[in-house]
C-alpha atoms as one frame of an Amber mdcrd trajectory, in Angstrom:
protein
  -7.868 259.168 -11.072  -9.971 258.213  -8.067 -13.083 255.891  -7.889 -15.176
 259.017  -8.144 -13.945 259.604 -11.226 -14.249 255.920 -12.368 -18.345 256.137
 -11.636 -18.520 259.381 -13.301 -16.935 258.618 -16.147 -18.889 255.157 -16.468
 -22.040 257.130 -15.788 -21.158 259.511 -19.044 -20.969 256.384 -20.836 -23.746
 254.314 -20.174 -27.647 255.415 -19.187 -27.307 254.571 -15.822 -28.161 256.399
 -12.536 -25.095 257.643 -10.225 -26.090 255.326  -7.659 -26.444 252.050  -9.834
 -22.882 252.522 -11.171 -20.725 253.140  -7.938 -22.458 249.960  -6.571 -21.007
 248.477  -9.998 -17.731 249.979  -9.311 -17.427 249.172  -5.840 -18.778 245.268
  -6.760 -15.788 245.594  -9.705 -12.673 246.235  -7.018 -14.609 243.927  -4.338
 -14.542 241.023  -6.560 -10.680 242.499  -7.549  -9.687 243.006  -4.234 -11.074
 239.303  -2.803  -9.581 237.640  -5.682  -6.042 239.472  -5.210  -6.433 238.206
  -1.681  -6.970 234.682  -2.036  -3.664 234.797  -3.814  -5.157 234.563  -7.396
  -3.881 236.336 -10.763  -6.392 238.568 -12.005  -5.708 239.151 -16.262  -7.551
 241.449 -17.954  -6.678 241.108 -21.354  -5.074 244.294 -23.094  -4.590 245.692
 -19.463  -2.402 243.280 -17.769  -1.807 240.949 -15.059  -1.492 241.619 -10.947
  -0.063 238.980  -9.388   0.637 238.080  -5.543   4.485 236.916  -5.114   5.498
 236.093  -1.662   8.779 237.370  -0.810  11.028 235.319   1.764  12.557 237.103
   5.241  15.860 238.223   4.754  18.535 240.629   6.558  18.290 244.089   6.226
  19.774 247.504   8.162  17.801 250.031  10.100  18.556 253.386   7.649  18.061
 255.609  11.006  20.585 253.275  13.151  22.314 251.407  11.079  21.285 248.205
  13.011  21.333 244.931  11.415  17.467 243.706  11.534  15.593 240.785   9.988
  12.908 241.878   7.353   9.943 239.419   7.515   8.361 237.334   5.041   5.393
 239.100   3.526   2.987 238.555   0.319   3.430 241.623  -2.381   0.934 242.525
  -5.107   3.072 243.226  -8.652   1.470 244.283 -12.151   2.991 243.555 -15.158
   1.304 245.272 -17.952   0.378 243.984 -21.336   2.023 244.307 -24.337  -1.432
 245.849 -25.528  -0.861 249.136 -22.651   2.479 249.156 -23.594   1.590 250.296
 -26.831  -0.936 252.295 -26.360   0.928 254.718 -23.726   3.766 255.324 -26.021
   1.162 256.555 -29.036   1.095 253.140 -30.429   4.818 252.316 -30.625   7.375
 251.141 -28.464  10.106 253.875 -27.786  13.735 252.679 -28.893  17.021 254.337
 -27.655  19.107 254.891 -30.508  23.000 254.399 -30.296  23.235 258.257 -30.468
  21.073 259.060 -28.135  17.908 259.886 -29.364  14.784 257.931 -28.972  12.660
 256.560 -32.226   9.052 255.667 -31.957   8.933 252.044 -33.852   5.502 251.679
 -35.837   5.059 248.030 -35.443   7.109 245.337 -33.651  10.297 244.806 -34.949
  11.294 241.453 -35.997  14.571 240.107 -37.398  15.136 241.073 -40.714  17.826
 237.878 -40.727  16.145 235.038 -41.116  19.647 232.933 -39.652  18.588 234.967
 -36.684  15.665 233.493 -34.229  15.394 233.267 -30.505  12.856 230.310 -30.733
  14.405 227.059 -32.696  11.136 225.667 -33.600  10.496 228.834 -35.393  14.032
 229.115 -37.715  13.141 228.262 -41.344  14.198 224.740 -42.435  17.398 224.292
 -44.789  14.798 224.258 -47.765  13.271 227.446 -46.541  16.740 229.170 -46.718
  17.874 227.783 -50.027  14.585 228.940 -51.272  15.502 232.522 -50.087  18.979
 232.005 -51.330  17.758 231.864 -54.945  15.175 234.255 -55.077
């Protein structure tokens, strides 16, 4: 998808001239783009997050030559998508890989059906919580 197609496809969905909405584009990935260079996160909710991570020099080897070089320190732009986009690209489910091999489309997040089992302590159920479950 290009920005053409952006502004046309923003034009089909609001009554605006062709003009007026590729100078709303353009403004969009200008105020994107100076942001992303100032070294700023830019998170757009259900979308994701780019970030700028500056990577440190370190050795490296010519692929043509073979020669031992040193790669530079340099700033690099990353996404990390949200949980939201993850969803929604695998027809609102995350894909599992079964054991056997086959893949299985889960319908909602999975959670721990033990309740002894919980990456976060704060979140485990108290001794009365599991007695409780114990009984019922």
């Amino acid at each position: 998808m290009t920005r053409t197609d952006i502004v046309e496809r923003f034009r089909q969905e609001v009554d605006f001239t062709k003009k007026e909405c590729t100078q709303m584009v353009k403004l969009v990935f200008e105020i994107l783009k100076r942001t992303i260079e100032n070294g700023e996160d830019v998170n757009i909710s259900g979308f994701g997050i780019f970030s700028v991570r500056q990577k440190s020099a370190r050795r490296g080897r010519n692929p043509q030559t073979g020669e031992d070089m040193v790669i530079t320190s340099r700033r690099v732009l990353t996404f990390k998508p949200s949980t939201q986009l993850k969803w929604s690209i695998n027809d609102g489910g995350a894909v599992n890989k079964c054991a056997d091999g086959t893949t299985r489309v889960a319908a909602k997040p999975a959670k721990p059906a033990n309740p002894f089992i919980c990456r976060d302590w704060r979140k485990r159920p108290s001794l009365r919580e599991l007695q409780n479950l114990k009984s019922t």
